[in-house]
C-alpha positions in Angstrom: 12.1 20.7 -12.3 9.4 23.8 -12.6 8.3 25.2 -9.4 4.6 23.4 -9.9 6.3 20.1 -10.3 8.4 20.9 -7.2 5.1 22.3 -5.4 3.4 18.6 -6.2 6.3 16.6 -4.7 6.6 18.5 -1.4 2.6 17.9 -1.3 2.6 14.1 -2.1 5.4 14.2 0.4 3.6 15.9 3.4 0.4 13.8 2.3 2.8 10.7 2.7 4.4 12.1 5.9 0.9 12.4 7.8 -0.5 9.0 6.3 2.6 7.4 8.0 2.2 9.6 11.2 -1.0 8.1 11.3 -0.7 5.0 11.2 -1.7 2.3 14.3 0.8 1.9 16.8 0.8 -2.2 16.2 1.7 -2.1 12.6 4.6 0.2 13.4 5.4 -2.8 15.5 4.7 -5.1 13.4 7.1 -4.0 10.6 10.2 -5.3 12.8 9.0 -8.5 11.9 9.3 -8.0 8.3 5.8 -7.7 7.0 4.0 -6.2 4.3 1.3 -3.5 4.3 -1.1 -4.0 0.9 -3.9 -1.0 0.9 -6.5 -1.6 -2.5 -8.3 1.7 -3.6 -12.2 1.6 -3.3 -12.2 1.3 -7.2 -9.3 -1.9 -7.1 -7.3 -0.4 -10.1 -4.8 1.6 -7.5 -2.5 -0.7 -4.7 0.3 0.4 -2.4 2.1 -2.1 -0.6 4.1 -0.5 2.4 7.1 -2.3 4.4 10.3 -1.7 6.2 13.8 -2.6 5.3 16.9 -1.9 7.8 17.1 1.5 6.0 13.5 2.6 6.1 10.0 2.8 4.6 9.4 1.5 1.2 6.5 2.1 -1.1 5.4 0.5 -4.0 2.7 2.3 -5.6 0.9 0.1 -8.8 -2.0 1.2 -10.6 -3.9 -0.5 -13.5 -5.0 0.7 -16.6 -6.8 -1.7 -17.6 -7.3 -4.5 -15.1 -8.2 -4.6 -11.8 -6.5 -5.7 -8.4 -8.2 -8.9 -6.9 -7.7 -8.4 -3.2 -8.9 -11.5 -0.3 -11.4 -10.4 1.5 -11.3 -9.6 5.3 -12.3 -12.3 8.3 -13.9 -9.5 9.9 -15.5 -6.4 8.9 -14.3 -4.4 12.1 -10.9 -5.9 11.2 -9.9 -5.4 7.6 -6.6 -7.5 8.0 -6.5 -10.7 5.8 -3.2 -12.7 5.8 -1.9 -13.8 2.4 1.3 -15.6 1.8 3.7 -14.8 -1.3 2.4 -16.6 -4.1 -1.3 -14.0 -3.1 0.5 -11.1 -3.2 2.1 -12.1 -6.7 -1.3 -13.3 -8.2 -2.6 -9.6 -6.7 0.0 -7.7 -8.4 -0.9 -9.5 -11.3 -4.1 -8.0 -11.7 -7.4 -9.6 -13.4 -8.7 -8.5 -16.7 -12.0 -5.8 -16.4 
């Protein structure tokens, strides 16, 4: 590994650190009950979907090239949570066509 690869990876992994540091006390809670965490980019081609195992934090990280990510919309604008069961979350990580 070069030292700018190396450099990169301890970034994205003090970027990671401090966006998990930040993160609201209730969905820290909220991950002992085994839920997922889906966060769409502004421009719905990028989609992370955070949870916890018995181990730790997992992140899958998905982005489209040429499709975009259909997300629900929120019930509330100064809550942007929207509940979605499994079958969502697989037609979400499916994408739709541009």
């Amino acid at each position: 590994m070069s030292t700018g690869q190396l450099e990169r990876s301890t970034r994205q992994l003090e970027w990671w650190t401090r966006w998990l540091a930040q993160l609201p006390h209730r969905l820290v809670l909220a991950t002992r009950r085994r839920a997922l965490f889906v966060f769409a980019s502004k421009r719905g081609n990028r989609l992370k979907v955070l949870w916890f195992d018995d181990n730790g934090y997992c992140l899958l990280y998905k982005r489209l090239h040429q499709a975009l990510f259909e997300v629900p919309v929120a019930d509330a604008a100064d809550r942007p949570l929207a509940s979605i069961d499994a079958c969502t979350l697989a037609m979400i990580l499916r994408g739709v066509a541009r």
